[in-house]
C-alpha positions, 0 to 999 in steps of 0.5 A: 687565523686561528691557533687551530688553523695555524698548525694544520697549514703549516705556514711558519716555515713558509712565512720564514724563507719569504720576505720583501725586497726591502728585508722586512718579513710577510706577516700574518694577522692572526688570533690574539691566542698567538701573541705577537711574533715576527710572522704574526701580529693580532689586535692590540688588546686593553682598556687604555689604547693609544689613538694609533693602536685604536686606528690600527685596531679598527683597520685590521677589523674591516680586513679581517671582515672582508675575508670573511666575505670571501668564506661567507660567499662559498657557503652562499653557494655551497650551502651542503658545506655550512651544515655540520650534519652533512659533513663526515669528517673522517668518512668524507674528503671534507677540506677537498669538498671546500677547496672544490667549493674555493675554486668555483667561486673564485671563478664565479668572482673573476667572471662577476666581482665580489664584495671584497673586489669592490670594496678595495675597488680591485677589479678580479683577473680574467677567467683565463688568467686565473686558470693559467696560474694554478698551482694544482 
């Protein structure tokens, strides 16, 4: 997540009142702009890591590349919303064009997979399940 991100989605207050049955808090991985927190945690930086910071380092890398899947797949689809040209942030609902994008291709996903579903080996829910638990 980016710094820019973080401050347009408000998640800290939402990663405050959440935590695991064990105590532990929900973290997010972010940009190593942020530092580490409670709530964040980014790649560990420097010429001299240990083995267990490389490996760390290397397994957050291949998660953060399988979400991009997820952006890449909406901008497959929806070409219009990967041009900036096209897109007039303050004249048009940009976020809401993306979001209605979001949607679709989940869609598509839970009726065809994904890259990311096959390389976790998850198999999406149904269609109707998805729909069912929408928060609109």
């Amino acid at each position: 997540m980016t710094p820019s991100c973080w401050g347009r989605v408000n998640l800290l207050p939402l990663l405050e009142r959440m935590v695991k049955p064990n105590g532990d808090p929900y973290v997010v991985y972010g940009d190593p702009a942020y530092g580490i927190t409670r709530h964040i945690i980014s790649p560990f930086r420097g010429a001299h890591l240990t083995r267990p910071q490389q490996l760390f380092n290397a397994e957050m890398s291949k998660c953060r590349l399988s979400v991009e899947w997820g952006f890449g797949k909406i901008l497959q689809y929806f070409t219009y919303l990967d041009f900036q040209r096209n897109l007039k942030v303050l004249l048009q609902p940009v976020a809401k064009y993306y979001l209605v994008g979001a949607l679709l291709i989940n869609c598509h996903t839970c009726l065809y997979g994904s890259l990311t579903g096959t390389y976790f080996d998850l198999e999406p829910p149904s269609l109707e399940t998805y729909l069912s638990n929408l928060y609109l």
